[in-house]
LOBAMAR-914748 format. One record per residue: residue in three letters; x, y, z of N, C-alpha, C in turn. Coordinates in steps of 0.001 Angstrom, whole numbers, padded with zeros to 6 digits, always signed. Each point is the difference from the previous one (the first is absolute). Example, Ala and Ser with C-alpha at 12.3 -4.5 7.8 and 13.67 -1.06 7.14 Angstrom:
ala+013190-005690+007800-000890+001190+000000+000900+001200+000000 ser-000350+001050-000720+000820+001190+000060-000770+001090+000730 
# end
This chain:
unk+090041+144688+127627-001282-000705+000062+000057-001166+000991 unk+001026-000583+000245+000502-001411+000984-000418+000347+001282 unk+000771+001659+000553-000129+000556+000999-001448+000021+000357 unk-000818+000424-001008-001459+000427-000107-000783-000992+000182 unk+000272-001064-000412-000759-001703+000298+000227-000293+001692 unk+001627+000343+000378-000272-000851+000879-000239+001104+001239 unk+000284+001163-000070-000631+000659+001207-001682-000108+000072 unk-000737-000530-001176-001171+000106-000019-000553-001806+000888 unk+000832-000897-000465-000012-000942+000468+000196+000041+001956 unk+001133+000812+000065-000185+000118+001557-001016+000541+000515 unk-000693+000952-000722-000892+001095+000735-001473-001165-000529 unk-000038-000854-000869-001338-000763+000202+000359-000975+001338 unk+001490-000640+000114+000132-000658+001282+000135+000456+001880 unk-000063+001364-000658+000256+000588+001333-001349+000972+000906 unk-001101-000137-000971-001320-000140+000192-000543+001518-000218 unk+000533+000715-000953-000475+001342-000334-001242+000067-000575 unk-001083+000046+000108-001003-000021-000868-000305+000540-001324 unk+000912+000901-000028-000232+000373-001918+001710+000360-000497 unk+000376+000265-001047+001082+000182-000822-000660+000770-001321 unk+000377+001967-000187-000082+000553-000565+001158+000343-000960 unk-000621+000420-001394+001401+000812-000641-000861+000960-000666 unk+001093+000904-000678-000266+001408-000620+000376+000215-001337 unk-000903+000692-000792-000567+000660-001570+000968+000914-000196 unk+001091-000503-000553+001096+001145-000595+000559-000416-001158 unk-000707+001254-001176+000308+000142-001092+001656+000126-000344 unk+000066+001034+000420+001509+001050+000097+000159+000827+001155 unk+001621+000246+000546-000402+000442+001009-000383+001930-000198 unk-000361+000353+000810-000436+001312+000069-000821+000442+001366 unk-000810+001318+000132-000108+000013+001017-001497-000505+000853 unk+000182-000221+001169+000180+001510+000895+001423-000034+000076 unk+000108-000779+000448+001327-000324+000453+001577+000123-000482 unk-000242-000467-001398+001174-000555-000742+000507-001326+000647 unk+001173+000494+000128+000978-001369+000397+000046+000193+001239 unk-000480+001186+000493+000733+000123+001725-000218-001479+000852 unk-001554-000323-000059-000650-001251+000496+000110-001118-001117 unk+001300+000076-000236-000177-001038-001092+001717-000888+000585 unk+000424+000421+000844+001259-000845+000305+001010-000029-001064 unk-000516+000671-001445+001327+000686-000662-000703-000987-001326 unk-000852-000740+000032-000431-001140-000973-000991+000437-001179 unk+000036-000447-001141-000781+000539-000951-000430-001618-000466 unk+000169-000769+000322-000714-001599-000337-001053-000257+000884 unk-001025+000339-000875-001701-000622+000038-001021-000655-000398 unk+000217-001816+000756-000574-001063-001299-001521+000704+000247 unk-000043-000723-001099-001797+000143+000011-000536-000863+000859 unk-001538+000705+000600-000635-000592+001184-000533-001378-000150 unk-000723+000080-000933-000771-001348-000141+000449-001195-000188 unk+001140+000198-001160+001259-000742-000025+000647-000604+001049 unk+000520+000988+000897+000816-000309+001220-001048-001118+000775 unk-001140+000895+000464-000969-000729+000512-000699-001569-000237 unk+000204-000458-001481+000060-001105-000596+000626-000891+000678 unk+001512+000882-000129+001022-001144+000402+000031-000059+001689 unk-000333+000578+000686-000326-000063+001308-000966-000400+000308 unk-000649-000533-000891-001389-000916+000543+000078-001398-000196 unk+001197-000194-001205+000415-001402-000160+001319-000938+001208 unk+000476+001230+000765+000791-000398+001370-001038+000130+001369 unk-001348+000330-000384-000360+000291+001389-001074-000604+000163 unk-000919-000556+001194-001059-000675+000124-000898+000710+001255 unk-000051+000833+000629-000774+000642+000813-000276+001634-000412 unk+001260+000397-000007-000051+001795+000004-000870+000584-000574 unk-000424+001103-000202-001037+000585-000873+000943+000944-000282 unk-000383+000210-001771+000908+000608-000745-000597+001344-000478 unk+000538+001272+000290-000663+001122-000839+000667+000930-000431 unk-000521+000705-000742+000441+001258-000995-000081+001242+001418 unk+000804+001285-000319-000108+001325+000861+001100+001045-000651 unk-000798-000030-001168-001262+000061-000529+000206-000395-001589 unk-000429-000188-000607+000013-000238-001773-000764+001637-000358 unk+000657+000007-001090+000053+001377-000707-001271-000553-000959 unk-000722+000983-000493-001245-000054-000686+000574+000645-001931 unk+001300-000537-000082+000627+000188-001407+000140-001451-000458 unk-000917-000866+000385-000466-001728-000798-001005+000389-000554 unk-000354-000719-001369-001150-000552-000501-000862-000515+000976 unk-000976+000684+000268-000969-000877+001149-000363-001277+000002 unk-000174-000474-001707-000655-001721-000060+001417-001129+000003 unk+000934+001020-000761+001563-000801+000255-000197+000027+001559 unk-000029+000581+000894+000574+000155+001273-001539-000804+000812 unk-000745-000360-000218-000495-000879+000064-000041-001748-000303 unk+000625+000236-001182+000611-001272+000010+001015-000351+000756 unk+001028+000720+000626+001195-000170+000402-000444-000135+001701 unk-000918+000915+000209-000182-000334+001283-001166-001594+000088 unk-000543-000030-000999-000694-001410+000244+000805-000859+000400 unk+001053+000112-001298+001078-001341+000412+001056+000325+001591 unk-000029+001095-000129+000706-000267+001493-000814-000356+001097 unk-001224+000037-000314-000831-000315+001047-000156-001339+000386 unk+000041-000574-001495-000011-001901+000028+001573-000404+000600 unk+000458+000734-000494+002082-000590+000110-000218-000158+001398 unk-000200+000943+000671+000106+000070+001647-001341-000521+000651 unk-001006-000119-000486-001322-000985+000405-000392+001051+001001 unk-000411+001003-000612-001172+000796+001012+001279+000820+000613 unk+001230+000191+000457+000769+000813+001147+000494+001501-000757 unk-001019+000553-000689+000410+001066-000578-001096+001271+000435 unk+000699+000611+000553-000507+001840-000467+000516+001204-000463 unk-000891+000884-000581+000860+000460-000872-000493+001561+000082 unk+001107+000687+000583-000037+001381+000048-000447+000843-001282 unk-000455+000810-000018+000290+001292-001286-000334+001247+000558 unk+000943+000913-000757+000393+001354-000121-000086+001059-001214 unk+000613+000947+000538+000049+001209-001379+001565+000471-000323 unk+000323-000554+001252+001767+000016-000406+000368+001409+000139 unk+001162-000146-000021+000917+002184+000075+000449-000082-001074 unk+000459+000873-001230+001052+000010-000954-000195-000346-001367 unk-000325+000885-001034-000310-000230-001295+000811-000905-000554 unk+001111-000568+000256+000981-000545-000648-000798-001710-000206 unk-000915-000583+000956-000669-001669+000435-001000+000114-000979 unk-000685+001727-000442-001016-000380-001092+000627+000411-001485 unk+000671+001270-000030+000182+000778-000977+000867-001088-001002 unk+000804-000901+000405+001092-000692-000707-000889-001207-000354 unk-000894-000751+000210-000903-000492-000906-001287+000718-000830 unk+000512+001371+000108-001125+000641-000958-001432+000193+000450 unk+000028-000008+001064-001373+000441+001283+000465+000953-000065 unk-001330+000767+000394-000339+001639+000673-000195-000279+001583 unk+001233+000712+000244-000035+000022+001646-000975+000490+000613 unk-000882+000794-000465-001262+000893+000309-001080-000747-000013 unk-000030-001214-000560-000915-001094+000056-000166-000904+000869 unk+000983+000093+001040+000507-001186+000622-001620-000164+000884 unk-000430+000878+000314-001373-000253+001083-000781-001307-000757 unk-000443+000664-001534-000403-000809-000953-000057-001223-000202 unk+001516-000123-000240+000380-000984-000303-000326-001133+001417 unk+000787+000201+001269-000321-000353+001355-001629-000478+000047 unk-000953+000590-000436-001319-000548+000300-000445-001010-001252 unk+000586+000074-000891-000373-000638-001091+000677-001250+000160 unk+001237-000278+000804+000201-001354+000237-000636-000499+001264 unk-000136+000748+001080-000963-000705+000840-001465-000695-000337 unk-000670+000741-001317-000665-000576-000317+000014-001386-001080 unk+001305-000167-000338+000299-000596-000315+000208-001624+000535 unk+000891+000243+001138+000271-000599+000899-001103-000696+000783 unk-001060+000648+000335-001198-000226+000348-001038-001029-000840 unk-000049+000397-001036-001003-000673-000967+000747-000897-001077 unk+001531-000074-000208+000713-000629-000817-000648-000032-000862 unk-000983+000959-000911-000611+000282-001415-000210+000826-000148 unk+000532+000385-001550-000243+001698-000101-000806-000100-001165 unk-001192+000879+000640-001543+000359-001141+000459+000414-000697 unk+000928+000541-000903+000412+000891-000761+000433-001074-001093 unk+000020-001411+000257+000915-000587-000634-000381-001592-000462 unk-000736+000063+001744-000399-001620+000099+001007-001385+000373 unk+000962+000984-000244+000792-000903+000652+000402-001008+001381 unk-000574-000836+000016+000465-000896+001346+001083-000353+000087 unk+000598-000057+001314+001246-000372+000674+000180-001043+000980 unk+000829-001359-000997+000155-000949+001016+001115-000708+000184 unk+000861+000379+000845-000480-000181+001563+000226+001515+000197 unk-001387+000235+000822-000142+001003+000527+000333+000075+001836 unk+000400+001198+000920-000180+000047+001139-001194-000911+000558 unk-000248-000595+000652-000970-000498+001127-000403+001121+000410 unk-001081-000277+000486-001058+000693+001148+000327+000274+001415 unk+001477-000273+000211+000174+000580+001851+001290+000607-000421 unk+000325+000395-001090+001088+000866-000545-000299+001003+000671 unk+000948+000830+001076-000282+001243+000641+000933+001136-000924 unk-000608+000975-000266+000591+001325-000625+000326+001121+000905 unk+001113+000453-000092+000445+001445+001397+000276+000914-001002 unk-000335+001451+000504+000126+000822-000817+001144+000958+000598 unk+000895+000311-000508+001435+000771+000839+000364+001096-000376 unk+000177+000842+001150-000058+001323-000013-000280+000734+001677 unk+000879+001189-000040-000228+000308+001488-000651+001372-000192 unk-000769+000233-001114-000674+001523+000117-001899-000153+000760 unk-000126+000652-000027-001717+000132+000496-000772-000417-001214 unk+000728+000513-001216-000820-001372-001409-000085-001053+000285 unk+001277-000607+000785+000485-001322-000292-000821-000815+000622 unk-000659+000775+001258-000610-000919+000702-001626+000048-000653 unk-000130+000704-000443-001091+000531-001091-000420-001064-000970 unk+001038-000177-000560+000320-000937-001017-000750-000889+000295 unk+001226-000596+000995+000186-001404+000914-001631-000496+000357 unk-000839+000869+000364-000852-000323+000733-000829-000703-001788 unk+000135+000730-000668-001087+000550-001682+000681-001377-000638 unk+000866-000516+000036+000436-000462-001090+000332-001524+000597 unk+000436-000441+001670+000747-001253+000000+000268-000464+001050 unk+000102-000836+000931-000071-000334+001575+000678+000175+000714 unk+000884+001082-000726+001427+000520+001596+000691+000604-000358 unk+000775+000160+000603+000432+001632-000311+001749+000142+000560 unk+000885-000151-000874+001104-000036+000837+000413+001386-000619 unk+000561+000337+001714+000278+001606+000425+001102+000237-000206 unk+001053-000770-000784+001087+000314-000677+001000+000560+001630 unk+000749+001195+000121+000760+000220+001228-001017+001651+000154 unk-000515-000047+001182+000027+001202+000856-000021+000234+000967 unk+000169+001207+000365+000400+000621+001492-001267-000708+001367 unk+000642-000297+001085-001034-000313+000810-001350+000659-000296 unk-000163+001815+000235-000716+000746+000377-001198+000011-001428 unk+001303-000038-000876-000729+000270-001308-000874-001692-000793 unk+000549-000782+000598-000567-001693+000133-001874+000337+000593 unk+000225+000404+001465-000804+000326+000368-001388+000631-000285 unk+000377+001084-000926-000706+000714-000256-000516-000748-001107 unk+000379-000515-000972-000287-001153-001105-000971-001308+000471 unk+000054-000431+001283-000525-000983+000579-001473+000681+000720 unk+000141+001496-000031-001346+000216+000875-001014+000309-001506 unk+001030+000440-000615-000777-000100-001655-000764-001015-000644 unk+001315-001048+000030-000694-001515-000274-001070-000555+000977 unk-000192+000794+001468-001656-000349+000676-000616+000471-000304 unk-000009+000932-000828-001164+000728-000711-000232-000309-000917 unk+000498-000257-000913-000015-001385-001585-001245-001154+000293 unk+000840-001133+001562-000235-000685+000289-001710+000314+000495 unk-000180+000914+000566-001020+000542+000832-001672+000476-001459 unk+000872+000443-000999-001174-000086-001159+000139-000833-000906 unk+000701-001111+000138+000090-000823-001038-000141-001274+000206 unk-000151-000521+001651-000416-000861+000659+000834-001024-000069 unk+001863+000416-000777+000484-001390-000355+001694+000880+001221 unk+000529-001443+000194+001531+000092+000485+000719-000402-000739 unk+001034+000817-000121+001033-000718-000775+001226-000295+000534 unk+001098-000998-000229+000802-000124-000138+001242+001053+000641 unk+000704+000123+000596+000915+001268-000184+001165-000620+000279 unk+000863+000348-001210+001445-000404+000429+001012+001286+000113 unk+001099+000191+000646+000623+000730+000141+001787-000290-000849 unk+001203+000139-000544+000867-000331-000047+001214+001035+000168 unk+000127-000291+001164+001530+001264+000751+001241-001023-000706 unk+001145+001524-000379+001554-000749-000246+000070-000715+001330 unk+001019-001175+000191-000103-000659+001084+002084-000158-000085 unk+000571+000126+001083+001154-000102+000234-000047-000709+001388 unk+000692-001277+000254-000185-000590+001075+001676-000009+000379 unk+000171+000566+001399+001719-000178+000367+000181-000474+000704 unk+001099-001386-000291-000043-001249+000651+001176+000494+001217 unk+000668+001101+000115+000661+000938+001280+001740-000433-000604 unk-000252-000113-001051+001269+000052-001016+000416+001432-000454 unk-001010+000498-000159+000550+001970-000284-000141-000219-001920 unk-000259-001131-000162-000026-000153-001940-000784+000823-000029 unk-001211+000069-000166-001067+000983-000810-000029+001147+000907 unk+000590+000793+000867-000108+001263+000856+000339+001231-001237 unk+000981-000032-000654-000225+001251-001079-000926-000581-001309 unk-000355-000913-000208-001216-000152-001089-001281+000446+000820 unk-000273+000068+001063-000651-000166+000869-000400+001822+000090 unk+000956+000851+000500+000267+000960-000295-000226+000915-000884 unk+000642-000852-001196-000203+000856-001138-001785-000176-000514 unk-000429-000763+000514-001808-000383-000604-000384+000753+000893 unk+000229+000255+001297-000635+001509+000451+000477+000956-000770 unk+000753+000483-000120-000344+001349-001213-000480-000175-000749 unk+000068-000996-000903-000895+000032-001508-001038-000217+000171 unk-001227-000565+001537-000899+000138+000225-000681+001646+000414 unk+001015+000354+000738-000146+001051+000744+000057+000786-001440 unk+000671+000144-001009-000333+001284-000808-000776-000238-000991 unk-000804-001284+000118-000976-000382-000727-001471+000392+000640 unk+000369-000422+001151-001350+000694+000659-000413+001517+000085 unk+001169+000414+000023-000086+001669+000088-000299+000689-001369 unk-000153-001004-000757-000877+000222-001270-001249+000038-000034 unk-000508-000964+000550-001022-000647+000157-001383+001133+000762 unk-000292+000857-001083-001019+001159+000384-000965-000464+000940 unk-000840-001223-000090-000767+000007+000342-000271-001197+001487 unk+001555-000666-000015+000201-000328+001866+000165+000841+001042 unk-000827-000503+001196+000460+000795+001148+001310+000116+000426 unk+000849+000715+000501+000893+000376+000592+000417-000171+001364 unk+001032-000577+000231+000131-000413+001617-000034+001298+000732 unk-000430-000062+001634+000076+001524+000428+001328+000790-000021 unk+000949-000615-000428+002101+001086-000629-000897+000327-001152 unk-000980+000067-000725-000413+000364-001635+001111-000606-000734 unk+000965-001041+000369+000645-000412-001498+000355-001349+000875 unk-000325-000748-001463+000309-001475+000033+001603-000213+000368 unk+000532-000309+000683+001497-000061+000448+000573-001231+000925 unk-000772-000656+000681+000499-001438+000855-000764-001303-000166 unk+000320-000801+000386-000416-001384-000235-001325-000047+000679 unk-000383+000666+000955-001153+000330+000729-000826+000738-000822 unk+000140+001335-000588-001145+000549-000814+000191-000863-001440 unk+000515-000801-000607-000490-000894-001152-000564-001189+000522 unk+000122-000628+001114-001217-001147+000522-001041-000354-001057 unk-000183-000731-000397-000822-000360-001318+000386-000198-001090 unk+001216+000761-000449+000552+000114-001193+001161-001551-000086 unk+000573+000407+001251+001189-001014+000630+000027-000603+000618 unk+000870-001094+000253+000180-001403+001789+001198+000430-000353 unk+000684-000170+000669+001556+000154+000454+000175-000278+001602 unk+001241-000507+000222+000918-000427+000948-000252-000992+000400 unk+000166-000506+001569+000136-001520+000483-001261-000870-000527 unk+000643-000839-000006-001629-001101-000074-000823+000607+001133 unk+000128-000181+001033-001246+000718+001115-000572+001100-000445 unk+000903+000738-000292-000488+001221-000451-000792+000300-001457 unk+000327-000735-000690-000831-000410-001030-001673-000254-000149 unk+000096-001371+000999-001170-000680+000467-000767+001129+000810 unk+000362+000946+000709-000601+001082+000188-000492+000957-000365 unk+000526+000056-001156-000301+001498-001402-001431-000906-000791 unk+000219-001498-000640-000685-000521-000180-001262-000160+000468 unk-000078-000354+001301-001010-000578+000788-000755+001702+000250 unk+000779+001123-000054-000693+001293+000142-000847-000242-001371 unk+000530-000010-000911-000631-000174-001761-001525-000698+000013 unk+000274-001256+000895-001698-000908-000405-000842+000677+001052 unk+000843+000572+001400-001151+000567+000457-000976+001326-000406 unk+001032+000238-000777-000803+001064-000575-000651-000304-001127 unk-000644-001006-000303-000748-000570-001029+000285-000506-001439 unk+001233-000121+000020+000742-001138-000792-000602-001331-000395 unk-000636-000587-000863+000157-001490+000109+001092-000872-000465 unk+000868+000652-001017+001274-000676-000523+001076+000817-000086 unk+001048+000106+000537+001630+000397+000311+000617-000701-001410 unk+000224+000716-000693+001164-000547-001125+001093+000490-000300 unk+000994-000535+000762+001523+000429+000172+000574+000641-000971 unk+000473+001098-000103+000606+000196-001275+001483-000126+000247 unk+000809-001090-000863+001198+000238+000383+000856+000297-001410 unk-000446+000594-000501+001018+000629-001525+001312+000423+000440 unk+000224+000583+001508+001068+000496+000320+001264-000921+000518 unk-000978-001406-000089+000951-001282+000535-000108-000730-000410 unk+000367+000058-001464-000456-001455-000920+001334-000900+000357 unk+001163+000618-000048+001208-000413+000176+000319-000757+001492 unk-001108-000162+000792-000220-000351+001289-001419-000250+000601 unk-000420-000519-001493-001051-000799+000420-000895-001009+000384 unk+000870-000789-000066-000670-001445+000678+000522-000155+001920 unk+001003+000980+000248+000077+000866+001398-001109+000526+000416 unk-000387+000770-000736-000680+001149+000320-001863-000789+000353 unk-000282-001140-000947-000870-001190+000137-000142-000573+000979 unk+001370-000414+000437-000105-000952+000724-000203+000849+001669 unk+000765+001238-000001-000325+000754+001407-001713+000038-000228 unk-000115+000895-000650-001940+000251+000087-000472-001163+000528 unk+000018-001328-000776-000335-001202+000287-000303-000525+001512 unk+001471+000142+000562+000526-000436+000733-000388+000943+001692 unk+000081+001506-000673-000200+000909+001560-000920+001027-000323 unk-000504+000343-001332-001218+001053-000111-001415-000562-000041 unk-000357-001061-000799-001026-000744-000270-000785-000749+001359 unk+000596-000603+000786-000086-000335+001439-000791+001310+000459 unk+000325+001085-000028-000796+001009+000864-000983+000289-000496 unk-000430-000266-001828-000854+000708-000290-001229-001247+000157 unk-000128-001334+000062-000806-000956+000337-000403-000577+001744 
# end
């Protein structure tokens, strides 16, 4: 948790504009452990987020994504107060999550999760539930932004139906694309824009050769993740296989080269880049301070 304070402390001093974390019950899939750096310790978000709002004075703090297995008016309260703790610097993702294990083990029906998902947005929204009468105080403020996460053609569906943005979780350039000409058509009958954040694994190599087989090995477990993935386009080889056909998913290699994969990301209609570095927790206030220092510069 020490580690967790103070890399968050550098990244509010080193001028990142937001600081995200992630909704994990237990681990399971898609993934398992592959993208997990071998780790099965997962504080809770709001929690964590608490305490990172009491070391930090600029950053904006958010969820990507909170699982829809809370009590909606509990989870209203909790986000009220994080909203006051940090004075307005909060947003807060939600999802439907992968893996019966985040609902089934508190006694949710995983089959509900849509359900459940809209019933706290409305929650969240009106901090009172007719059903009950219950008021909630402290509730979210009124410039509380909600993202809805998910990289399917629902998601952006959702996104548009339910909340002001839409983070696209990791996908393929081509298949990004095709999601973004979607979301102009959302945008185009619904008269609103939203938000879009993107978050690729991020491996930055300082030309030390450290992360070249972690580096490595997250292309395959991307690459045979994608080749799952029925309903992404396919690079013209038809199989996901180099650091070039996952573009979207991943940043990898030099800082330059980084700032280049990146800066491809917002031009393609990105508004927020959120690093994922699960694969370098063990090298992360490095890994901070390069972005900081030689990726961030290109993208302003």
């Amino acid at each position: 948790m020490s580690e967790m304070l103070e890399v968050a402390r550098l990244a509010d001093n080193a001028g990142f504009d937001s600081l995200w974390v992630r909704d994990r019950l237990a681990a399971g899939a898609p993934h398992g452990l592959l993208l997990e750096a071998g780790g099965t310790t997962f504080f809770e978000p709001l929690l964590s987020l608490a305490a990172v709002a009491a070391v930090t004075e600029r950053i904006t703090l958010g969820t990507a994504v909170l699982l829809p297995n809370r009590h909606p008016l509990r989870l209203v309260q909790e986000v009220g107060t994080l909203w006051s703790l940090a004075e307005g610097r909060l947003a807060i993702g939600l999802g439907l999550g992968v893996g019966s294990k985040n609902f089934e083990s508190l006694g949710l029906n995983y089959r509900s999760r849509i359900e459940l998902f809209e019933e706290t947005v409305k929650a969240l929204r009106g901090a009172t539930s007719p059903d009950t009468g219950v008021e909630i105080d402290p509730a979210p403020g009124e410039g509380l932004m909600l993202y809805y996460g998910g990289v399917s053609r629902a998601a952006v569906r959702r996104a548009f139906e339910h909340t002001d943005g839409w983070i696209a979780g990791r996908l393929p350039r081509d298949t990004f694309r095709a999601r973004m000409e979607l979301a102009g058509r959302f945008s185009v009958d619904t008269g609103r824009r939203l938000d879009i954040a993107s978050m690729p694994i991020t491996l930055v190599d300082a030309g030390d050769g450290r992360h070249l087989d972690t580096a490595r090995e997250a292309v395959g477990i991307l690459a045979r993740s994608a080749e799952g993935a029925s309903d992404w386009i396919k690079p013209p080889s038809g199989r996901f296989e180099t650091v070039e056909d996952l573009a979207g998913l991943l940043i990898t290699g030099s800082p330059p080269e980084c700032a280049e994969q990146a800066m491809a990301m917002v031009e393609s209609g990105v508004d927020h880049l959120i690093f994922d570095l699960r694969l370098v927790f063990d090298d992360c206030r490095r890994q901070v301070t390069m972005l900081a220092e030689e990726v961030l510069p290109a993208l302003r």
